[in-house]
LOLO-543860 format. One record per residue: residue number from 1; x, z, y of N, C-alpha, C, CB in turn. Coordinates in steps of 0.1 Angstrom, whole numbers, plus 5000, padded with zeros to 4 digits. Each point is the difference from the previous one (the first is absolute). Glycine has a CB too. Layout:
residues N
SEPA	num	n_east	n_up	n_north	ca_east	ca_up	ca_north	c_east	c_up	c_north	cb_east	cb_up	cb_north
SEPA	NUM	X	Z	Y	X	Z	Y	X	Z	Y	X	Z	Y
...
END
This chain:
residues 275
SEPA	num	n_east	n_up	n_north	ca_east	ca_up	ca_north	c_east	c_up	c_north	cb_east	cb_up	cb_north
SEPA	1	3801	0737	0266	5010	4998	5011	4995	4990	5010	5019	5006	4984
SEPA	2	4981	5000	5022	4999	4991	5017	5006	4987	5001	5001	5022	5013
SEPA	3	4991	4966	4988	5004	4984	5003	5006	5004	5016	4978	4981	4982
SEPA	4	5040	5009	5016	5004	5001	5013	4994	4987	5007	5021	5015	4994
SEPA	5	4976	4982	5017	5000	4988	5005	5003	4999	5014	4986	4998	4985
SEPA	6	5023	4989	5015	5001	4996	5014	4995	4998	5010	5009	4996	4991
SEPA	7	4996	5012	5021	4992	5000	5013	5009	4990	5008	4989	5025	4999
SEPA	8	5002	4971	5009	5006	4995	5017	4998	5007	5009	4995	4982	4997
SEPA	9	5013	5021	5016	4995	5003	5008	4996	4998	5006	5007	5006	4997
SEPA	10	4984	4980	5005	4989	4994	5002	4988	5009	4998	5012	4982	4994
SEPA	11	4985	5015	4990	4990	5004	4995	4998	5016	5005	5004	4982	4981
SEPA	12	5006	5028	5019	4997	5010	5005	4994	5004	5014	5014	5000	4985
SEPA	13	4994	4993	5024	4996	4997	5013	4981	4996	5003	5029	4991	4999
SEPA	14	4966	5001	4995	4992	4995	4997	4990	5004	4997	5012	4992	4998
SEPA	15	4992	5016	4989	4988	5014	4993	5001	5009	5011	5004	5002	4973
SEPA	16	5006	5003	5030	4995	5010	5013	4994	4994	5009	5015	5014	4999
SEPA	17	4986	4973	5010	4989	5000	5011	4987	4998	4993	5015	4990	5018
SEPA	18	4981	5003	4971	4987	5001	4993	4992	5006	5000	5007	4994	4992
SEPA	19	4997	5025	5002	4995	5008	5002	4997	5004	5014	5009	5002	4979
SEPA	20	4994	4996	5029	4999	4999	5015	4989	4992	5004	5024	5003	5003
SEPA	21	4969	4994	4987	4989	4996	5005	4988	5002	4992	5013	4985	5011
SEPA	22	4974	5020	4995	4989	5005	4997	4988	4989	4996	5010	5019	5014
SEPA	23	4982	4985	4978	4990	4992	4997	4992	5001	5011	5002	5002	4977
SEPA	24	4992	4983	5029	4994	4999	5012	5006	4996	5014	4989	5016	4987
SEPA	25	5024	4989	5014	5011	4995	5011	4998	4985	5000	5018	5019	4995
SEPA	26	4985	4976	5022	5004	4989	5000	5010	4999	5008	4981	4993	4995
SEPA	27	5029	5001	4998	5015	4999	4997	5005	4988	5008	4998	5009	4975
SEPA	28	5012	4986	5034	5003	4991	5004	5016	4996	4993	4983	5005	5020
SEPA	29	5012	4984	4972	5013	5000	4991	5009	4986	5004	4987	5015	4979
SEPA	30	5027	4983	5019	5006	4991	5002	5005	4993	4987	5004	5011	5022
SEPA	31	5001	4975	4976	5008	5001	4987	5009	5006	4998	4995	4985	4998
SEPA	32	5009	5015	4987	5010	5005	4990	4995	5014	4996	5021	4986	5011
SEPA	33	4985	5023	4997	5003	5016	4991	4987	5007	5006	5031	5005	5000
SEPA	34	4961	4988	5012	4985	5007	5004	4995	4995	4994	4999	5005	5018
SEPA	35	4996	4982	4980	4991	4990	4990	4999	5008	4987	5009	4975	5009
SEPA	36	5007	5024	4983	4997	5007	4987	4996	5017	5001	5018	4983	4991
SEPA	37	4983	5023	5020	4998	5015	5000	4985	4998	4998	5020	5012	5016
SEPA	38	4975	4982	4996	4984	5003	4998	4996	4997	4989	4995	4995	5020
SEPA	39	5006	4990	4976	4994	4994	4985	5007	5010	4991	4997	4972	5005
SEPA	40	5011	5030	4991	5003	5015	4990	4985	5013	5001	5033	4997	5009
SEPA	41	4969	5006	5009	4991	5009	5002	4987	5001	4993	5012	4999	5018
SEPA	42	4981	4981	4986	4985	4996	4996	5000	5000	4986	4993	4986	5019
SEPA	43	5018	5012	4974	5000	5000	4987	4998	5013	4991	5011	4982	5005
SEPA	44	4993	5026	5001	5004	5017	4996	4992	5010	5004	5022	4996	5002
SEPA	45	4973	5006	5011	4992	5011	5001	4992	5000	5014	5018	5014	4985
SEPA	46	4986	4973	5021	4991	4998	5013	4992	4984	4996	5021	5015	5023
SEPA	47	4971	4985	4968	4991	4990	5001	4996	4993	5011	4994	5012	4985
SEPA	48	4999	4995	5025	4994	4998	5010	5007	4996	5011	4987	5013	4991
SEPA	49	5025	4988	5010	5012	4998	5014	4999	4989	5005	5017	5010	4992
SEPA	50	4977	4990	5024	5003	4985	5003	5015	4997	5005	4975	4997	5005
SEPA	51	5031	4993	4989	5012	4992	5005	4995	4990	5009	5013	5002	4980
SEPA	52	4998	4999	5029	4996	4989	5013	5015	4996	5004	4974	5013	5012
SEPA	53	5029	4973	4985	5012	4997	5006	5000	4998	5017	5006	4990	4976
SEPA	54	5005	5008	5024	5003	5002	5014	4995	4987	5011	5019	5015	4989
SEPA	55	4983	4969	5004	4991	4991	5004	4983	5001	5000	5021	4990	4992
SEPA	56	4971	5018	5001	4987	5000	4997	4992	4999	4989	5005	4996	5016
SEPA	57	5003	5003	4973	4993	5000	4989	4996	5012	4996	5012	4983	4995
SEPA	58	4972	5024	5001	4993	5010	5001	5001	5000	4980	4983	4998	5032
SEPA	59	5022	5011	4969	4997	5000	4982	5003	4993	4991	4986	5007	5006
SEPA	60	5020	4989	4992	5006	4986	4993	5002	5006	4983	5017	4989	5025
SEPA	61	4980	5000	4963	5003	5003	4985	5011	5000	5005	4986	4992	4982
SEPA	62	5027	5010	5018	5013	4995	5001	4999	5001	4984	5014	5007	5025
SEPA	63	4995	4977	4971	4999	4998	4986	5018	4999	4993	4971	4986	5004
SEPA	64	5034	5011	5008	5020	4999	5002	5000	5003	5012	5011	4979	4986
SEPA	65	5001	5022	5013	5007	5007	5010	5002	4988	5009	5012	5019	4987
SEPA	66	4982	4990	5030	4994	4985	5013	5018	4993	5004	4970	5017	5019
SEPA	67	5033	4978	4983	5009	4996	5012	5003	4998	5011	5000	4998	4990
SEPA	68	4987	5009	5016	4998	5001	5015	4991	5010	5004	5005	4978	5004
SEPA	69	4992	5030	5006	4986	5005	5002	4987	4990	5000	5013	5016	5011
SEPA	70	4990	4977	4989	4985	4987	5001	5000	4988	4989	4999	5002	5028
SEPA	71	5006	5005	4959	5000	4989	4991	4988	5000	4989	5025	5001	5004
SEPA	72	4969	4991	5001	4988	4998	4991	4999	4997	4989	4995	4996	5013
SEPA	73	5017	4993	4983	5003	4997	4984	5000	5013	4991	5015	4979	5007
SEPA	74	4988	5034	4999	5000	5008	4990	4989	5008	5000	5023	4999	5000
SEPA	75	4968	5000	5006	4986	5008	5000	4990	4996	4997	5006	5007	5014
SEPA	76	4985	5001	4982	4984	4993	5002	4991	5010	4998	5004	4978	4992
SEPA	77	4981	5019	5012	4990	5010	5002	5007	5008	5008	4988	5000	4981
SEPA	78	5019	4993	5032	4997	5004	5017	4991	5005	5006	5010	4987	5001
SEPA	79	4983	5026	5004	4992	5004	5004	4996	4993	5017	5008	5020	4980
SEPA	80	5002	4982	5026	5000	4991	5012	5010	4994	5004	4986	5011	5006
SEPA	81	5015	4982	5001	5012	4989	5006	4997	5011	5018	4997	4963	4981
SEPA	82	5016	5040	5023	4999	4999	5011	5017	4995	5010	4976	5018	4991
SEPA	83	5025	4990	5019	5013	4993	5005	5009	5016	5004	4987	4971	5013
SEPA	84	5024	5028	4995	5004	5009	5003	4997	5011	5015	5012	4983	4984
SEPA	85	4982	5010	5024	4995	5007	5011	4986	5004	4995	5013	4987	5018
SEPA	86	4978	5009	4975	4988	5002	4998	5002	5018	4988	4992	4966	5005
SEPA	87	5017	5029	4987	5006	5011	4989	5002	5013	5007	5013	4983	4988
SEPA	88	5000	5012	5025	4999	5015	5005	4994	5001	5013	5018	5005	4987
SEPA	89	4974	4990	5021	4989	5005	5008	4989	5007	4994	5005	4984	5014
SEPA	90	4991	5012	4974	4989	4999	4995	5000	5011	4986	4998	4973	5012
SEPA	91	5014	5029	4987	5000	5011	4989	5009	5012	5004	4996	4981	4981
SEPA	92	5016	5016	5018	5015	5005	5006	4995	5008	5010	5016	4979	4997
SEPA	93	4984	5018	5013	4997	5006	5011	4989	5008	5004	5013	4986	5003
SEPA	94	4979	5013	4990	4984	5008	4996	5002	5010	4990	4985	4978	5003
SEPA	95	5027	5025	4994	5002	5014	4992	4996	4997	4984	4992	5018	5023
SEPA	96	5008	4966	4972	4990	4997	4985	5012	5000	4990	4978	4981	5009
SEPA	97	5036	5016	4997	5009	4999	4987	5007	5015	4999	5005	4972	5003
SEPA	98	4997	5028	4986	5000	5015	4994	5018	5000	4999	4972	5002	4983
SEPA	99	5033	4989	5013	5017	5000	4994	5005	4986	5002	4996	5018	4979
SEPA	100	5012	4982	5027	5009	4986	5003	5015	5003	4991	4987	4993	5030
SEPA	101	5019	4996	4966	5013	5002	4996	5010	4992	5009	4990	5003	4975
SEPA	102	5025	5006	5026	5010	4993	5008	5010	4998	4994	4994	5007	5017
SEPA	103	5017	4989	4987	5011	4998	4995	5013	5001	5013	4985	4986	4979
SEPA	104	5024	5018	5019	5010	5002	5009	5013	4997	5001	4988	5012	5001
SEPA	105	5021	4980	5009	5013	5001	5001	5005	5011	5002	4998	4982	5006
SEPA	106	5002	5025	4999	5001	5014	5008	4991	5010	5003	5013	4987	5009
SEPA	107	4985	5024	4986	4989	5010	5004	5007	5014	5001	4981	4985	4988
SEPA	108	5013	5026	5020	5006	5008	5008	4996	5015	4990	4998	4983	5027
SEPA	109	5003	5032	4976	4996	5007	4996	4984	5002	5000	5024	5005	5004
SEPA	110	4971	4990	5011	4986	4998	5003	4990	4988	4998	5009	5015	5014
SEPA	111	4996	4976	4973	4994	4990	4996	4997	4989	5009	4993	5015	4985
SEPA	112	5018	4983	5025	5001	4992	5012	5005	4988	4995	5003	5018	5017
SEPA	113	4998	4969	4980	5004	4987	4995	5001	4988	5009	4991	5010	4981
SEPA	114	5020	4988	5012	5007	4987	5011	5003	4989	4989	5015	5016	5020
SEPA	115	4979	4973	4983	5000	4990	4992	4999	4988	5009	4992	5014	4981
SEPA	116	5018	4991	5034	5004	4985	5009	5010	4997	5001	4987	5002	5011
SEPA	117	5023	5009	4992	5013	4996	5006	5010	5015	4991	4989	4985	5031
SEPA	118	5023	5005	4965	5008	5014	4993	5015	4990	5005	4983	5015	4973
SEPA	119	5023	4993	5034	5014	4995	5006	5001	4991	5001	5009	5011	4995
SEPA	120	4983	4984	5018	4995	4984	5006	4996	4992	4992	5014	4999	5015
SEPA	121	4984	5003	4977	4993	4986	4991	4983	5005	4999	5025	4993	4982
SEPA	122	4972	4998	5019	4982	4995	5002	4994	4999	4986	5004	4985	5022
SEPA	123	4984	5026	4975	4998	4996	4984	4982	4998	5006	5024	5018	4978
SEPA	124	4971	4983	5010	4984	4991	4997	4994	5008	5012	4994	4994	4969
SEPA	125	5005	5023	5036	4990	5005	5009	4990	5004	4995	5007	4988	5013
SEPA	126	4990	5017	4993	4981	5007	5000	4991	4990	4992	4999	5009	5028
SEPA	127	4997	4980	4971	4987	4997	4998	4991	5005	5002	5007	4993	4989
SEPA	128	4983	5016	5000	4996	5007	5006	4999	5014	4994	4991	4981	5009
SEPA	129	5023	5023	4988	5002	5013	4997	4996	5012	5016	5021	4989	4976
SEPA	130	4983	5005	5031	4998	5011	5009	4986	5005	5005	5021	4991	5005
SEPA	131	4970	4999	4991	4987	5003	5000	4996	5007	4993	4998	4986	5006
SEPA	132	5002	5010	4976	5001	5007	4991	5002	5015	4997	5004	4981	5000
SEPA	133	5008	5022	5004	5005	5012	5002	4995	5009	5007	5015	4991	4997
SEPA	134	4978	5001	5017	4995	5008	5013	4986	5003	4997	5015	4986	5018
SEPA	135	4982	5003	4971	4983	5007	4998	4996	5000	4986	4990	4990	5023
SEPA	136	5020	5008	4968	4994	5006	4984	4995	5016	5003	5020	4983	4982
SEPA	137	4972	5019	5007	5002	5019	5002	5009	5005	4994	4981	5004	5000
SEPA	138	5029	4988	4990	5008	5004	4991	5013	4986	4998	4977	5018	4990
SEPA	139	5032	4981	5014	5011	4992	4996	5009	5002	4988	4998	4998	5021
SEPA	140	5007	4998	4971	5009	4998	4989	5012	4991	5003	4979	5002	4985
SEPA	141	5034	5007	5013	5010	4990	5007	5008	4996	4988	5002	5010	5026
SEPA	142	5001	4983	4971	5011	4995	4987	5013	4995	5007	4980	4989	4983
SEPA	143	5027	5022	5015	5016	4995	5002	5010	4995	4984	4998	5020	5024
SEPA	144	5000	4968	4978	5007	4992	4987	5016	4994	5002	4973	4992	4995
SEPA	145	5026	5003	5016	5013	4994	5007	5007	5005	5009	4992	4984	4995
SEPA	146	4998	5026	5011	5003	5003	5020	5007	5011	4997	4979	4994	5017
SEPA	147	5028	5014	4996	5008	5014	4995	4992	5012	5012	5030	4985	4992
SEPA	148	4976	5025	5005	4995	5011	5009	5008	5002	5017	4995	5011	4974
SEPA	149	5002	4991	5035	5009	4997	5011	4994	5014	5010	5002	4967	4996
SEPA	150	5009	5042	5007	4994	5009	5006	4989	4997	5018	5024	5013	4984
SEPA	151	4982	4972	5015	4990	4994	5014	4999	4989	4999	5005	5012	5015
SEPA	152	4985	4980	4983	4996	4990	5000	5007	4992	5011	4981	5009	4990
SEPA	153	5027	4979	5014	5003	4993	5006	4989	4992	5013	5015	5002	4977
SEPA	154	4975	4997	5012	4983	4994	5007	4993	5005	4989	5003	4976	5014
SEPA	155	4989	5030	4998	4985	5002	4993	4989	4989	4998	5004	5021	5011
SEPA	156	4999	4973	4977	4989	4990	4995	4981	5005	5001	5024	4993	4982
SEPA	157	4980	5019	5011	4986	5007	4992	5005	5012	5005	4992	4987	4977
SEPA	158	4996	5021	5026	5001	5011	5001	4996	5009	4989	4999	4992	5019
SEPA	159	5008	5020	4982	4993	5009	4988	5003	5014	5006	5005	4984	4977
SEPA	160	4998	5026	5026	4998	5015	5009	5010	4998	5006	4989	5017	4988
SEPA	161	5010	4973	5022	5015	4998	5012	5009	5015	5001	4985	4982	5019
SEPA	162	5014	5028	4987	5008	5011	5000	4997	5012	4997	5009	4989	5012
SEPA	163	4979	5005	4975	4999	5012	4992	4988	5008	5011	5029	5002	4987
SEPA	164	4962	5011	5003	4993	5008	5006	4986	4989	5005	5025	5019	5006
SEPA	165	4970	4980	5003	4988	4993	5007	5002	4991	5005	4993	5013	5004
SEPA	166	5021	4983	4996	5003	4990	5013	4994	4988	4996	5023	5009	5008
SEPA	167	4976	4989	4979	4989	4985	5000	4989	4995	5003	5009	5000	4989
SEPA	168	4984	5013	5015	4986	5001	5005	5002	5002	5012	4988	5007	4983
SEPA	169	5021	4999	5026	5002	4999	5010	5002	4988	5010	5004	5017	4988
SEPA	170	4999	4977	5003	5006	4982	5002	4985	4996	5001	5026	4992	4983
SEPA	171	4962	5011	5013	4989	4991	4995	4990	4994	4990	5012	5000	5011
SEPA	172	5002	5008	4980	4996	4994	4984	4988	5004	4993	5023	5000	4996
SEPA	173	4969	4997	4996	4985	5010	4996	5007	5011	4992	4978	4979	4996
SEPA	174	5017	5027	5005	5003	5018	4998	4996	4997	4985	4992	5017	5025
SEPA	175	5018	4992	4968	5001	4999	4981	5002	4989	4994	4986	5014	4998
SEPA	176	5021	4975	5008	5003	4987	4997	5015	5009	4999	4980	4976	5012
SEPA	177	5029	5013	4977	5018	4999	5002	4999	4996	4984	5013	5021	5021
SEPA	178	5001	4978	4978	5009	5000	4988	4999	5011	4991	5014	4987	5012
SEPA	179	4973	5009	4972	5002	5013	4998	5010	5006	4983	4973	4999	5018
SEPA	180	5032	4989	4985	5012	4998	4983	5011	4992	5002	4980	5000	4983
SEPA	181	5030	5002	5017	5013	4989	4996	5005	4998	4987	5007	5006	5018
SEPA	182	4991	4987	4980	5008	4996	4986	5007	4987	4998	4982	5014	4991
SEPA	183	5037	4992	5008	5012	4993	4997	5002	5001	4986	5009	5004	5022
SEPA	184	5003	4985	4979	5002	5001	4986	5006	5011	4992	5002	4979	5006
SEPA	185	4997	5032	4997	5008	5015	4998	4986	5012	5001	5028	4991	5013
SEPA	186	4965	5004	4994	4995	5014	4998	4985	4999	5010	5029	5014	4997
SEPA	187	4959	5000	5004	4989	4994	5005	5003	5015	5012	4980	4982	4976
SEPA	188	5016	5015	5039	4999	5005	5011	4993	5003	5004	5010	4995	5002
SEPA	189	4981	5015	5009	4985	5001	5004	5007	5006	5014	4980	5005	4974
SEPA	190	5009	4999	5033	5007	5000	5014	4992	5018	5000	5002	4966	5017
SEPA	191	5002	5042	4993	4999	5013	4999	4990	5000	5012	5025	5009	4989
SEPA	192	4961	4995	5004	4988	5003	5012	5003	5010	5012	4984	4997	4980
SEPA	193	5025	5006	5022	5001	5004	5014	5010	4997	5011	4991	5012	4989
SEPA	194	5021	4986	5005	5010	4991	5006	5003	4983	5003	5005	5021	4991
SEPA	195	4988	4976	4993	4998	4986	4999	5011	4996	4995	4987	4996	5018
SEPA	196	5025	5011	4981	5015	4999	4992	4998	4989	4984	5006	5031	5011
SEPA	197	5004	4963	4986	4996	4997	4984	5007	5009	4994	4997	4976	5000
SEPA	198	4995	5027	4984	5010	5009	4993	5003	4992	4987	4991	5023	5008
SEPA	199	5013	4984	4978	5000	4993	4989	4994	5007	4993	5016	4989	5003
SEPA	200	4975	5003	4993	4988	5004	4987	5007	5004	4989	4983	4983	5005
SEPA	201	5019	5004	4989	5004	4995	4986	5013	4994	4998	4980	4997	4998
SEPA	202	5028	5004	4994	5008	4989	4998	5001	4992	4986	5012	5014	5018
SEPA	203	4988	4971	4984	4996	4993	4989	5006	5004	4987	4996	4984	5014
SEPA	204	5006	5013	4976	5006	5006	4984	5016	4994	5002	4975	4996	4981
SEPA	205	5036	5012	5020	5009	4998	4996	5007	5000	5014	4994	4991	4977
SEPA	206	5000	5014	5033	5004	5002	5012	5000	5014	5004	4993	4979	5005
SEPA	207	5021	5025	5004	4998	5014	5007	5001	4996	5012	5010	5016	4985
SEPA	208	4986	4999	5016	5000	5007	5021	5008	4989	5004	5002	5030	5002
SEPA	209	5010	4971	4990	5017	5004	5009	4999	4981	5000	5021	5030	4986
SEPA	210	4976	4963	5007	5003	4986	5003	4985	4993	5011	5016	4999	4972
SEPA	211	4974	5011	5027	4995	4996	5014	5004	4999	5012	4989	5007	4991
SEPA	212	5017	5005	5007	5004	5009	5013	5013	4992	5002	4990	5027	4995
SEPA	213	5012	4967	5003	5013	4988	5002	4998	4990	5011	5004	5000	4975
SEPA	214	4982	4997	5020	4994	4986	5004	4989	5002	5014	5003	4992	4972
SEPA	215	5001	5023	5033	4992	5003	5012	5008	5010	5006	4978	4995	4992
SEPA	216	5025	4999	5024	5008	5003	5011	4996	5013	5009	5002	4975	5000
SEPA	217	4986	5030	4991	4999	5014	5007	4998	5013	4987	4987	4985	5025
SEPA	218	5011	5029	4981	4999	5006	4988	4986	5002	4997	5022	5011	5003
SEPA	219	4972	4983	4983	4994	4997	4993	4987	5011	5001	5020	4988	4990
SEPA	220	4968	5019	5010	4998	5008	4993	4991	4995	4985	5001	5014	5024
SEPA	221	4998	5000	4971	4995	4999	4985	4992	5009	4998	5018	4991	4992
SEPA	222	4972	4999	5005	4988	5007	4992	5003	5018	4994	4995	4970	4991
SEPA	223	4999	5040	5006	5000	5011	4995	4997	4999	4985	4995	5010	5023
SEPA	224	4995	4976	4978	4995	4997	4981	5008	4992	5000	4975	5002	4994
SEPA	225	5035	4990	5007	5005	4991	4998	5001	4995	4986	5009	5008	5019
SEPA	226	4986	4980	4974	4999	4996	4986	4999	4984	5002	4988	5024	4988
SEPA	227	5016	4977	4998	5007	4982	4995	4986	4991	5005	5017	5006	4972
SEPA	228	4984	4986	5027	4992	4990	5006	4988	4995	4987	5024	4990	5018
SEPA	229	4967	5008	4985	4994	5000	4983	4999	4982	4997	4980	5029	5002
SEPA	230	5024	4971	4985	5005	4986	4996	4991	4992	4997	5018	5007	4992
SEPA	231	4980	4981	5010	4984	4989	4997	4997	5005	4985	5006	4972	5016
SEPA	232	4981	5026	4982	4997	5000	4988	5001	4988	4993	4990	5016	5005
SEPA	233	5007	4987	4981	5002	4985	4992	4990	4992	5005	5008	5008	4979
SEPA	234	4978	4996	5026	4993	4988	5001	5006	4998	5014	4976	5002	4984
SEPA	235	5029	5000	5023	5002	5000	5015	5011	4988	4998	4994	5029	5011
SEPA	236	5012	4974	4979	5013	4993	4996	4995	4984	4999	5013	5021	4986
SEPA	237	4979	4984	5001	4988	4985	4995	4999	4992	5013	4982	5013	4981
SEPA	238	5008	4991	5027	4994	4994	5008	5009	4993	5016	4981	5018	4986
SEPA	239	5033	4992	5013	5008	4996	5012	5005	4987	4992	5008	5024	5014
SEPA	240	4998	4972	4975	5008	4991	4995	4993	4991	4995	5015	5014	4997
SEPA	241	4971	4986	4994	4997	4988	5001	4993	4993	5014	4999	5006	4975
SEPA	242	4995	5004	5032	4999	4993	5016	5008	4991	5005	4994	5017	5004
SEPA	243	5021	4989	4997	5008	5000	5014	5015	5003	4994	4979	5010	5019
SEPA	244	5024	4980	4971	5012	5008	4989	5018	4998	5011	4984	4987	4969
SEPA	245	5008	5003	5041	5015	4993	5006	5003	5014	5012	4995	4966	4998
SEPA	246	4992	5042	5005	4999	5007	5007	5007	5017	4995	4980	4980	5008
SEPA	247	5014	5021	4982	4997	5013	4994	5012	5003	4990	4973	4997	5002
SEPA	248	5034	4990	4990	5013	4998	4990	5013	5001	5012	4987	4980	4978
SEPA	249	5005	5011	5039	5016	4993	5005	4998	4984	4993	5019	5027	4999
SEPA	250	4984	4965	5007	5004	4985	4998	5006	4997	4987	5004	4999	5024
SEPA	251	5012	5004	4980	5010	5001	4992	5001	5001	4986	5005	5006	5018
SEPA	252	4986	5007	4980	4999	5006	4987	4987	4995	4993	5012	5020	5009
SEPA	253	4983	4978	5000	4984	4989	4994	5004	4985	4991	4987	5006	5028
SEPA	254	5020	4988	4982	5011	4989	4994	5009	5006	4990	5001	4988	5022
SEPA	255	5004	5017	4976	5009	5003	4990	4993	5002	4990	5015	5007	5012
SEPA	256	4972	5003	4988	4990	5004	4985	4995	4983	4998	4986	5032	5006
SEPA	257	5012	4960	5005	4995	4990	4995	5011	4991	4996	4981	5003	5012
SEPA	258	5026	4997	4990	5014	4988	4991	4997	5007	4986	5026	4995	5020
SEPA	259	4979	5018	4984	4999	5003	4981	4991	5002	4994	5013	5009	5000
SEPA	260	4974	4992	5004	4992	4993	4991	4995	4987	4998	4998	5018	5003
SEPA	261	5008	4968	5004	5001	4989	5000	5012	4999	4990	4989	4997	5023
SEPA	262	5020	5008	4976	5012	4998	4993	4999	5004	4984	5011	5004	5023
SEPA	263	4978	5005	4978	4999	5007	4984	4985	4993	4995	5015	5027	5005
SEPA	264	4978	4967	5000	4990	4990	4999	5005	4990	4994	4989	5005	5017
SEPA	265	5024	4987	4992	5010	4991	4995	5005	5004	4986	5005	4996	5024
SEPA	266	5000	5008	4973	5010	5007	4987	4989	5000	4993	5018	5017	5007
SEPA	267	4974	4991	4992	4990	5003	4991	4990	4984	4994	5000	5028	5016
SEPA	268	4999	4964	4997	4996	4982	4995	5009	4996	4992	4990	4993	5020
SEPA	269	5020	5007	4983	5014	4995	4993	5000	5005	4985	5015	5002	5023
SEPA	270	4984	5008	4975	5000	5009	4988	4986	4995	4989	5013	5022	5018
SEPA	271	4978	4979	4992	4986	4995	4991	5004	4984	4997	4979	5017	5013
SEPA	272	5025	4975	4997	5004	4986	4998	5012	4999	4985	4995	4997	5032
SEPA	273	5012	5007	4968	5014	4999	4992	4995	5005	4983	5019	5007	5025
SEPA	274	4972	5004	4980	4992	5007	4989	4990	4993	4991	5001	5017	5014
SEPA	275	4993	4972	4989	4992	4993	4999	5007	4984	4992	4987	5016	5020
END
């Protein structure tokens, strides 16, 4: 009989952008849910992947999970140190990075993202997602917190402004965009001729009908449409002893650790009294 085990939808999230990345790619990754995707990735089936944060760190051991893009305390056997204009004049923009990862407050049917302004209030902005986006060959967008919005408020990042060519029209290098979404519900790909998003997948224990809730226009759907495929056990292994606050959630990290602080306790007590 099949061992059940608990998922996050973290961890799911996660495994799918992983696979989203190829042995040999160089990846521009950020902390938290990109950090762990790639290092999942180098661990699993892209050996070779270079990670490059977004400050300049070229290849890094990441050995814990960073707390910044430029945290050194958690790296070593750095391939190169460089800075942020040098990163993307010098790589970015010379067509060298293969997949950048984003993240969104707001993103549109055409993978368009706004992460400045949502009903006047002023949030973090671009950094340098809009570069990113404008010259990975391949983007990965993780919607974890943000919602679906049939129009973007502001266009932070671009991803197929109104659908069809129009983003190369604008300037953008031709076969560059957004080429995967993945929320906490389900995985999206955009439709090679329109540029539309559809729905791939939907994660385990999720339907259509509760997607389709959580997006302001009508949806399309995949013709293969199938469940989302679930991390494996080593995928599991490797996300949680990595990155457990990440991949468990905080909360639930703390809690496995009281109780096993607490039954450590009991169990001293017991050998103590026993004795």
């Amino acid at each position: 009989m099949p061992r059940k085990i608990r998922l996050t939808l973290d961890e799911i999230m996660c495994s799918v952008a992983s696979r989203e990345i190829r042995d040999w790619n160089v990846v521009i990754v950020g902390h938290g849910y990109p950090l762990l995707a790639g290092y999942l990735a180098k661990k699993t089936h892209a050996p070779h992947a270079v990670l490059i944060t977004e400050c300049g760190l070229v290849d890094p051991d990441v050995y814990r999970p960073m707390q910044h893009p430029n945290d050194f305390c958690s790296t070593k056997g750095v391939s190169m140190c460089t800075d942020i204009p040098d990163l993307f004049a010098s790589n970015l923009f010379r067509g060298y990075v293969d997949v950048g990862f984003l993240s969104a407050a707001e993103v549109d049917k055409y993978g368009n993202i706004n992460t400045s302004y949502i009903g006047g209030k002023h949030f973090a902005g671009s950094g340098g997602a809009n570069e990113i986006a404008g010259y990975a060959k391949r983007t990965i967008i993780m919607l974890r917190h943000g919602k679906f919005v049939e129009e973007c408020e502001y266009i932070t990042t671009p991803g197929y402004l109104e659908g069809y060519d129009s983003r190369y029209k604008a300037g953008l290098p031709e076969g560059t965009g957004p080429s995967i979404l993945v929320s906490s519900k389900g995985v999206f790909r955009f439709d090679e001729k329109t540029k539309e998003m559809y729905l791939e997948s939907c994660h385990p224990g999720v339907t259509v009908e509760e997607i389709q809730k959580e997006i302001p226009w009508k949806l399309k759907i995949s013709p293969n449409l199938r469940q989302t495929l679930p991390p494996t056990e080593e995928e599991l292994r490797i996300m949680r002893e990595f990155a457990p606050t990440i991949s468990l959630g905080r909360s639930f990290y703390v809690q496995i650790m009281m109780n096993y602080m607490r039954k450590f306790v009991e169990d001293a007590q017991k050998a103590k009294l026993g004795s």
